[in-house]
N, C-alpha and C positions, 0 to 999 in steps of 0.2 A: 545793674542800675544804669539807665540811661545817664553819660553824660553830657556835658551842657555845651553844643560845637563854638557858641561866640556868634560875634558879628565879624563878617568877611575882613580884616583887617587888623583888629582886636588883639590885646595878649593871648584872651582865653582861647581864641580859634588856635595861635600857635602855638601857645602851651596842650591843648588838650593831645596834639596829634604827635608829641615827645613824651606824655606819660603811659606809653608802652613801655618806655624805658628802654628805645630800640635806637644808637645812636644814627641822625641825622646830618646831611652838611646843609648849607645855607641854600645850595641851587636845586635839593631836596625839598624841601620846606616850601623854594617859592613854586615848583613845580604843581606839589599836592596840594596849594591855599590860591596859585592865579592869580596871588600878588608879585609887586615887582621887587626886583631883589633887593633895591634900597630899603624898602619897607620890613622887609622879613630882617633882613642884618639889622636894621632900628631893634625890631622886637627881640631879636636875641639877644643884642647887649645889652636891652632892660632887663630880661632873663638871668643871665649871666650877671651882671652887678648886684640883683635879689638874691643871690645864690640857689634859686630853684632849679635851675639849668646849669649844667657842669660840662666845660668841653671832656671828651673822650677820647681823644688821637686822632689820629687822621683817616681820611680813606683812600684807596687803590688810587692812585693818580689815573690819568688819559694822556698826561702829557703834560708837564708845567710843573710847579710847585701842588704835591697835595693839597687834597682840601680838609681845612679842620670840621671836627665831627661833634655836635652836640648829644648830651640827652639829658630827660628829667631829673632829678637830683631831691627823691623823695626824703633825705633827712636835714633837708634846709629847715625845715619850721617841726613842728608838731602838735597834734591836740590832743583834748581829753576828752574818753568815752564813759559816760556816766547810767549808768541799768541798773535802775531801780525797779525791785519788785518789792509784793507787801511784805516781805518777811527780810529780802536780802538788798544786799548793795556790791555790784561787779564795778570797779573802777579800773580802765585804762589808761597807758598815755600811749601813745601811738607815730609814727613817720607819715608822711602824706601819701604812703602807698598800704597804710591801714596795718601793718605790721608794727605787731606788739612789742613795745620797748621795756615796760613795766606795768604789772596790774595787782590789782588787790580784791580780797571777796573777806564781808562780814556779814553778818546779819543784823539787821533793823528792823524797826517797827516803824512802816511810813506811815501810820496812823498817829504817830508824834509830829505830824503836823512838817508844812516847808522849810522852815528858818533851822530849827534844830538838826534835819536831816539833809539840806542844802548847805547848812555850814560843816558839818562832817563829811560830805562829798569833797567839799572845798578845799577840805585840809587833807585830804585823800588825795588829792590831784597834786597841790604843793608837796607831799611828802614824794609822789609816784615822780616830778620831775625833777627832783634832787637824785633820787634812784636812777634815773635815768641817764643821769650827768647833764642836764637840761636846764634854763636858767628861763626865769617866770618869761623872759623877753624872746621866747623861742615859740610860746604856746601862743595859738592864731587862731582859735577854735573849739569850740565844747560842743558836745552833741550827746543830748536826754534823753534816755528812752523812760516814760512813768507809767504805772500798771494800770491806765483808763484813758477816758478820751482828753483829747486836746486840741486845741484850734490852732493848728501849725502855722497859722498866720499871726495871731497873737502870741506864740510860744505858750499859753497858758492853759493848763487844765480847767474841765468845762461838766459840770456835775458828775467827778468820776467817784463811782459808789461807794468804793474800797478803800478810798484816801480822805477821812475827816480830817476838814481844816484844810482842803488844798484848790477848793476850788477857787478858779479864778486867781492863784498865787500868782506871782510875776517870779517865778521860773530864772529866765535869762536876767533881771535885773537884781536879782538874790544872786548870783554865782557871779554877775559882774561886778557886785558890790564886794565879794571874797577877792578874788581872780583878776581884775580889773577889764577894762575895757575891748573884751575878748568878743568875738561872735559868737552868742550859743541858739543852738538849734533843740525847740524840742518837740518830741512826737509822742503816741502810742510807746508802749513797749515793745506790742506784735510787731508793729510796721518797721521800727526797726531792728529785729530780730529778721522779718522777710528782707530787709533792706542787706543784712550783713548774710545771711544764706545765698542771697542771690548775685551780690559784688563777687563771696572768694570764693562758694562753692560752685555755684549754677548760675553762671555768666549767660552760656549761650541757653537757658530756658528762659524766656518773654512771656509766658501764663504759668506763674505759678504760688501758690495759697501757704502760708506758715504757720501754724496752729499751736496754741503754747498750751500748756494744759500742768499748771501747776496750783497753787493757792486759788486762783481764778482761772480762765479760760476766754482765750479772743484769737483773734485769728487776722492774720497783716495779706493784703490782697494785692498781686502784683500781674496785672495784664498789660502789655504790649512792651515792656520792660519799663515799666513803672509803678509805683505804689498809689494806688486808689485809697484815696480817706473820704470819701465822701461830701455832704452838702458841709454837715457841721463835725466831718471827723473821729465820725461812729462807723463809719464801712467797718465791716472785719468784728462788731461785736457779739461772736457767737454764744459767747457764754449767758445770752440772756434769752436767746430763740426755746421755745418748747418742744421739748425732745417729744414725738410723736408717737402716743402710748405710753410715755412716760409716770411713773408715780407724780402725784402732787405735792412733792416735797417744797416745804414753803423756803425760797429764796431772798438772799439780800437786798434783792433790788424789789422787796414786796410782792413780786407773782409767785405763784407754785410751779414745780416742771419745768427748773431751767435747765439747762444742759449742766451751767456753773453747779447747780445745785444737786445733778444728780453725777454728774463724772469728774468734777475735779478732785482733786488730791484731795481735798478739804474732808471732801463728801465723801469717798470712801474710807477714807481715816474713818469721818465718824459711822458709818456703818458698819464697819470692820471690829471697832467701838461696841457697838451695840448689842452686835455677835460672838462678845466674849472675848474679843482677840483686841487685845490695847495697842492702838495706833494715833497720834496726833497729828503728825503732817505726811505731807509726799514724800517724804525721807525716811519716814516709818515703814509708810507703803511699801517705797521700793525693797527697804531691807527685812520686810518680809518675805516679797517674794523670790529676791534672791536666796532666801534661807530655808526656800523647797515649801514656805508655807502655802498651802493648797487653799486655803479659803482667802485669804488674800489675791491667789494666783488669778481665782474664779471672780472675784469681786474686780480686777484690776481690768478682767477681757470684759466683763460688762458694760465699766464704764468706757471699754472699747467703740462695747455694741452701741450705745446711746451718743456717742461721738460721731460712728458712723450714720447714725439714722440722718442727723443733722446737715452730715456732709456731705453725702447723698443730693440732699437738693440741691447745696452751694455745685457741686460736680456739675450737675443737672445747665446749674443757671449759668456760672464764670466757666465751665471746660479748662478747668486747669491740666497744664502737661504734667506737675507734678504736687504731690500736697506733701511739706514736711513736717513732721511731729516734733514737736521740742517741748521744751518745760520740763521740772524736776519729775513727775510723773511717768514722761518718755523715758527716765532712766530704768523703767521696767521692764523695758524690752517686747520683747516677741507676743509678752502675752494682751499687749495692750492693742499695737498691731494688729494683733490678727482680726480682735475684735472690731477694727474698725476698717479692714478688708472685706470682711466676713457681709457687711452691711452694705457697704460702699457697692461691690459688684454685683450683690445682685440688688439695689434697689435702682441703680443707675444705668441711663441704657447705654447700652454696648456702645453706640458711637462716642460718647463721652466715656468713656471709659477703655477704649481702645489700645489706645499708649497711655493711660494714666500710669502713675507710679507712687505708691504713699510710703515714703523712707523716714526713716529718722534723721533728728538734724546731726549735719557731720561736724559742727564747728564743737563738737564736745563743748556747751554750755560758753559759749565764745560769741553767739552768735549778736546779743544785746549787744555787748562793748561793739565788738567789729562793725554793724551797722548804724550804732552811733557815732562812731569813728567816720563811716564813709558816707554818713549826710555832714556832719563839720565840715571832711575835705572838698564834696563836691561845691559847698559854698564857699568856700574859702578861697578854693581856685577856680573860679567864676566871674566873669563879670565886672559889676563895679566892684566886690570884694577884692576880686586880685589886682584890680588898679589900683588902691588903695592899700593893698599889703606891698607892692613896688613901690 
């Protein structure tokens, strides 16, 4: 994720260039910012009295009294990371370098509406900071990830199909009503799903695509090392494009032939269903085909194929360097893969497809928390946010 450099003079410009976590001295700092030294020693000891910044010993002298050594001091504050999907709830707390302090995972029904399942987040988060050893006055930060669209400007979800009763919820002012007067951030699921793969896993990749494929299916879009939501916040909504040649199978969102409809977990459960072989979720799915079951195996690279047909164009149009597969469904493995290699390269032409790479995600089911986690910190220590937390 691109972060945010400040304005030449600013905390955030000097904070940003200490969250390497590489200690610095003061004639370091004015050297790389072109301010004068009075100015950067200001901004350190506002640092240093927030406790975000911690001296670290000294460095090598040249002659004189050494010089004391800064660096960032990611367990000053901390926030919480909230991934909610239709069926489950992943809650973190986290350090401001996105490192998990305590989490928890249950299953929900976000079809029971915002207040119900925003106040058991709540208490989820108050329970994870006591766990923590963490004290309500240490949390600076919440960061949403919810299973449809959202208007990241409003923090509010915005006709998302899947979640009856949520549209247009107020989101951040439900969890500051639990939580109190905290910043909360909220987005897509995908995007931030793309947002936590591409912070811990795939820093140095700038075009690359997150594809969740579990209950539903969307996909979080990341070129030039940033997350593209589009006009109103739908970028990335694959799960409702029509898979080409696809059955007419009628979908939730009222068309036939949606990708959701024809390869998400959902949809091969109930196929699988159909064909004699009882399956209800993607967790069914996968522990079928880990258990050598063959018509599941088959049914699982299909909904490969139909994944790929789709992504193919998106290949075609964004040229991503890499596409990662995540959702409960990716815990299938190779056979879901293949199917959507299978499609991918040869419907895609070779120049886009050159160096592409389609992997699974490596945050083992981590990746919601973590990139809710790393859109809280990047606001958090920004700007007039972190003038404001000094």
């Amino acid at each position: 994720m691109t972060t945010t450099s400040g304005r030449p003079g600013d905390l955030s410009a000097t904070l940003q260039l200490l969250r390497d976590r590489r200690p610095r001295t003061r004639a370091e700092l004015a050297n790389l910012t072109g301010q004068a030294r009075s100015t950067v020693a200001l901004r350190v000891d506002q640092l240093l009295s927030s406790g975000l910044v911690a001296p670290t010993g000294e460095a090598v002298s040249t002659g004189g009294r050494p010089p004391a050594t800064f660096a960032f001091n990611p367990a000053a504050r901390v926030v919480a990371a909230v991934d909610l999907g239709a069926t489950h709830a992943r809650i973190a707390v986290t350090d401001l370098a996105a490192t998990v302090l305590a989490e928890h995972f249950e299953d929900i029904v976000i079809g029971d509406g915002p207040e119900p399942v925003l106040a058991r987040a709540a208490q989820v988060v108050r329970d994870l900071l006591g766990e923590a050893g963490r004290s309500a006055d240490d949390l600076v930060g919440v960061g949403v990830g919810l299973p449809g669209p959202v208007d990241h400007r409003t923090a509010r979800p915005t006709n998302p199909p899947i979640m009856p009763g949520w549209d247009d919820a107020d989101v951040a002012g439900t969890l500051q009503g639990h939580l109190g007067p905290v910043a909360v951030l909220v987005d897509n699921d995908v995007n931030v799903m793309a947002l936590g793969e591409h912070a811990t896993e795939l820093p140095e990749v700038d075009h690359l695509m997150f594809v969740k494929v579990a209950t539903g299916i969307g996909a979080g879009v990341i070129s030039d090392g940033a997350i593209r939501r589009g006009a109103q916040g739908a970028a990335g909504d694959l799960g409702h494009v029509a898979v080409p040649g696809g059955e007419d199978v009628p979908c939730t969102c009222g068309n036939t032939g949606c990708l959701e409809a024809l390869a998400s977990g959902r949809a091969v459960a109930a196929r699988l269903t159909a064909a004699g072989t009882p399956a209800a979720t993607s967790a069914d799915v996968v522990a079928l085909v880990r258990g050598g079951d063959l018509a599941a195996s088959a049914a699982v690279r299909d909904a490969g194929r139909s994944l790929g047909a789709v992504l193919a164009g998106c290949v075609s149009l964004l040229n991503p360097s890499v596409i990662v597969i995540g959702g409960s469904l990716a815990d299938a493995g190779e056979h879901l893969l293949a199917g959507i290699r299978e499609v991918v390269y040869r419907r895609s032409l070779p120049l886009a497809t050159q160096h592409l790479r389609i992997v699974t995600s490596r945050t083992r089911g981590r990746a919601g928390v973590l990139g809710a986690s790393t859109m809280a910190i990047e606001h958090v220590l920004s700007g007039d946010a972190l003038e404001k937390l000094i």
